[in-house]
N, C-alpha and C positions, 0 to 999 in steps of 0.2 A: 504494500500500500504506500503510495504517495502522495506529499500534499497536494501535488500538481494533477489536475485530471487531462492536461495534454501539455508536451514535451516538445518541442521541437529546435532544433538545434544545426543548424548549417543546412539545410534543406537546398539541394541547384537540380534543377532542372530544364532541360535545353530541349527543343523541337525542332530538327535540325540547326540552324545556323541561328535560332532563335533563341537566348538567353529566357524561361519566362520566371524562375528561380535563381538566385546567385548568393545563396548564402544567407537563407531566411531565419531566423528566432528566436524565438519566445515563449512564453509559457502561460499556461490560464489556470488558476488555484482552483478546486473543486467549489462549487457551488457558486459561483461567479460568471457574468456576461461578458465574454470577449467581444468586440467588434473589431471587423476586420473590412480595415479600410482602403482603398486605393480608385485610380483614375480605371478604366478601361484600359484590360492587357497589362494591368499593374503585376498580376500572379493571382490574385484571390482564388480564384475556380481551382489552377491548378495544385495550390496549397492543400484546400478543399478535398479537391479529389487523391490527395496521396495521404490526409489524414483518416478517411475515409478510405485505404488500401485498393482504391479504386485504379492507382499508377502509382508507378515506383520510382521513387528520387535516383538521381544519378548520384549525387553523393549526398552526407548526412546522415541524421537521425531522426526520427519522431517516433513518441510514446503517445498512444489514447490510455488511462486508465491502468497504464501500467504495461499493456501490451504493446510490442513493437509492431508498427504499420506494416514492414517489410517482410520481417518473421511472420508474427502472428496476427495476421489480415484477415484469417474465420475467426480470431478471438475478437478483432476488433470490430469486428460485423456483428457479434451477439451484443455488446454494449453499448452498441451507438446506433443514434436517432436521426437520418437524413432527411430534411427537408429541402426539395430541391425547388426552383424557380416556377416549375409549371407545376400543379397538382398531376396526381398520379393514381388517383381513385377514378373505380368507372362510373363512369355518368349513366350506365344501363344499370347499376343496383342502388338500391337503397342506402341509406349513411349505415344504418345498421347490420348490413348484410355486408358492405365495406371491411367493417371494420371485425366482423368477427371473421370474413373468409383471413385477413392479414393475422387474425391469430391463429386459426385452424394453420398457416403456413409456417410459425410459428409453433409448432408442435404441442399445442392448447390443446387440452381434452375440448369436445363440442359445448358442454358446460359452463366452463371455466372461457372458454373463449366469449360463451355471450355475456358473462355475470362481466367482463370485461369491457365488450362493449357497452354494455348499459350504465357500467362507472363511467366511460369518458366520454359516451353524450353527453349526461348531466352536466361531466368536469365542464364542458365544451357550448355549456348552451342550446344543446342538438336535441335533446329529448322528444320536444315536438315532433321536427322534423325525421324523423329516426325513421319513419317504413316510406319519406318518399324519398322517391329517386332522386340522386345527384343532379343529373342534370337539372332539377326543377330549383335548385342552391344558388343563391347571391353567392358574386364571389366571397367576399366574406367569409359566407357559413363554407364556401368547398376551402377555402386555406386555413378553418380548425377544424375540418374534418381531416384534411391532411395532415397538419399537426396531431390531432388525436391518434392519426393510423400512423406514426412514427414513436407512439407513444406506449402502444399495445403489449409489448415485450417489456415493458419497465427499460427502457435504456438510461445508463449512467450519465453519460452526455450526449446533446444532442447539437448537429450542427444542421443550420438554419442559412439555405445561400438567396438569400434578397427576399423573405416571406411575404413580404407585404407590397410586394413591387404588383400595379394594378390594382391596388385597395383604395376605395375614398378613403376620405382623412375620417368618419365613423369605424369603419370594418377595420382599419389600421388601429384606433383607439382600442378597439376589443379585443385583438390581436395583443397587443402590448399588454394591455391588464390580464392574459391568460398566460401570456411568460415571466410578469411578477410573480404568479403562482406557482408557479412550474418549481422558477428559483428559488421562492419562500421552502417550499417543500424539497431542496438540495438539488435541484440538477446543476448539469455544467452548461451553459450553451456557447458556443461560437457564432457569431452572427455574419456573415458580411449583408452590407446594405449599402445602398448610394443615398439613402435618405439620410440628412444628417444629423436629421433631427432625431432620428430613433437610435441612430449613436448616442448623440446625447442624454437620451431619456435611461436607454436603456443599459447601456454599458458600462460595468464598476470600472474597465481597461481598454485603451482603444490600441491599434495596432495599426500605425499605417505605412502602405506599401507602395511601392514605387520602382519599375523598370525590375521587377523581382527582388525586390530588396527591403528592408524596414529602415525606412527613413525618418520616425518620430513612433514614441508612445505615452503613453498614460495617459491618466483619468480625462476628463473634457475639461475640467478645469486647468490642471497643467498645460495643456496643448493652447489653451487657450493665450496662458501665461508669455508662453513661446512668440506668439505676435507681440503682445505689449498689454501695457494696464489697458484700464478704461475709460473714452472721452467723455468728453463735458461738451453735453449738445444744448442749445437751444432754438424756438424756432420765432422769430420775429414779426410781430401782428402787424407792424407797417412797415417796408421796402427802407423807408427812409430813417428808420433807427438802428437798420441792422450796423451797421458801422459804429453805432455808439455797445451797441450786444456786444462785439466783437470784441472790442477794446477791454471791456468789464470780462468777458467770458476769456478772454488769454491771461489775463492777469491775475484771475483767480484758477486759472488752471495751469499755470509759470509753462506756459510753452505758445508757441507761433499757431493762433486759428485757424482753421479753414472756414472760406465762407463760399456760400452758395444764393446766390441772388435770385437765382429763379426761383428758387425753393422758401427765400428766404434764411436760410437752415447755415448756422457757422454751428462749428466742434474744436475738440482741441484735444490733445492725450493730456490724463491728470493723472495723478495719485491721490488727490486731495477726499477720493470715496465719497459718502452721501454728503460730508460736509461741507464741500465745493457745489455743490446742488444748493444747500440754504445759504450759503454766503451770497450766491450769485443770485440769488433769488430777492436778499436783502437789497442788494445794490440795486436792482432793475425798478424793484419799488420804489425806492427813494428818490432813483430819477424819474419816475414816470415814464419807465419801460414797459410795452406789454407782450408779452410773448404768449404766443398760443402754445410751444409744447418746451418742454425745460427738464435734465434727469442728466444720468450716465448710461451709457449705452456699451455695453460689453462684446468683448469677440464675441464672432460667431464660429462655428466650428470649417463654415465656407470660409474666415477669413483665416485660421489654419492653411485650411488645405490651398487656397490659393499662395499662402507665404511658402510652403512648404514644397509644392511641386511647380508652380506657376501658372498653374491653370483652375479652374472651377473645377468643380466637381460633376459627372454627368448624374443629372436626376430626373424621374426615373431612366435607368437603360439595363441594357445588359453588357456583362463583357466580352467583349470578340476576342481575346487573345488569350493564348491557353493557359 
């Protein structure tokens, strides 16, 4: 037993003349959300796929759970949870008939395989829907059925490649609140996503990748930290005060403004925290400043990744490179 429920350690991987690994790793503590970030063609899938024993690293190491990926790839197949980008349930059965046929394969007595699916409808919200057919399913309800039938074997961890990629921002929220659970109750998960936002929500570790390589990690507030503090924004109710905002709001924020005229909108990096917000706020009054919006405004995890690789981030997509 280790603390770590995935290992990985120099991971390269090349597709002919194609670098898509060069020396990947890191490590995810058991019971903890990795995110696993990069541009398209960054490595993610093919990471993915050789911790999942799906492809074999040309050179390296990676542990799931203790089991080596290389070695022992049926052992790492009984402990792990793949949810892949498209569902993989058929839309010609029922959610219930799903999920106990993925036990029955599972080597579930017939029994024991339904008393199983009928624990993770309920987990899952499905109970209603449980005798009709898949395809009658909002996406939504078919990506925690899929989750459910990834779930059916009890696996230790489970890796999750873009789940909610095609979710409205509801079926995405309900998705999220059924992997607090997951974690409350000790799983491991690995996530990649191009949403950055379910980085942030979701992930104690972020991991991010670049040209097969890790090029930054941790929490979203460290990565954050990585661009810089946080500015001192205001937004000026007339055109023709913005220049006096400007002057108050660089001086209480000891750095050079930017201003924006069209928007009205000057900023500035501070350290001065919420108390730079009420100073500036005293002075505006006192002149007979009026500003319609006034705070600190923090990275974003897009202003990460653009410092980091120099591009945005693609949201939603998929990755084209292996």
């Amino acid at each position: 037993m280790t603390d770590h429920a995935i290992l990985v350690e120099g991971l390269e991987k090349s597709f002919g003349e194609t670098k898509a690994l060069a020396g990947v790793s890191f490590e995810v503590p058991r019971g903890t959300v990795c995110g696993l970030l990069g541009p398209n063609g960054a490595g993610k899938t093919t990471a993915v796929r050789i911790l999942s024993g799906m492809s074999v690293p040309d050179a390296g190491r990676a542990t799931v759970a203790g089991f080596d990926v290389a070695t022992q790839a049926q052992s790492v197949r009984r402990i792990l949870g793949l949810a892949a980008q498209s569902a993989t349930v058929d839309e010609l059965m029922t959610g219930r008939e799903n999920l106990v046929m993925i036990g029955r394969l599972h080597h579930l007595g017939r029994r024991t395989a339904k008393a199983r699916a009928a624990e993770l409808l309920d987990e899952f919200s499905l109970t209603d829907a449980a005798d009709r057919l898949t395809k009658t399913y909002s996406g939504g309800m078919r990506r925690r059925l899929d989750l459910a039938a990834t779930l059916v074997a009890g696996p230790e961890v489970l890796f999750l490649d873009e789940p909610t990629t095609g979710l409205d921002p509801r079926a995405r929220l309900e998705l999220w609140a059924v992997l607090d659970v997951l974690v409350g109750q000790g799983a491991t998960i690995l996530l990649t996503t191009q949403y950055l936002e379910e980085a942030d929500r979701l992930a104690d570790d972020i991991v991010v990748i670049d040209r097969g390589q890790v090029i930054a990690r941790g929490d979203a507030l460290e990565l954050k930290q990585q661009v810089g503090g946080s500015e001192l924004f205001a937004t000026a109710r007339r055109a023709d005060d913005l220049d006096a905002v400007a002057e108050h709001l660089g001086r209480i924020a000891g750095s050079t403004p930017e201003i924006d005229r069209g928007l009205r909108t000057v900023h500035a990096p501070t350290s001065g925290g919420a108390r730079a917000v009420s100073q500036l706020a005293d002075v505006l009054a006192d002149d007979d400043l009026d500003v319609d919006d006034l705070g600190l405004r923090q990275p974003t995890l897009d202003d990460v990744f653009l410092t980091l690789t120099g591009t945005h981030i693609e949201e939603p997509g998929h990755e084209v490179a292996r």
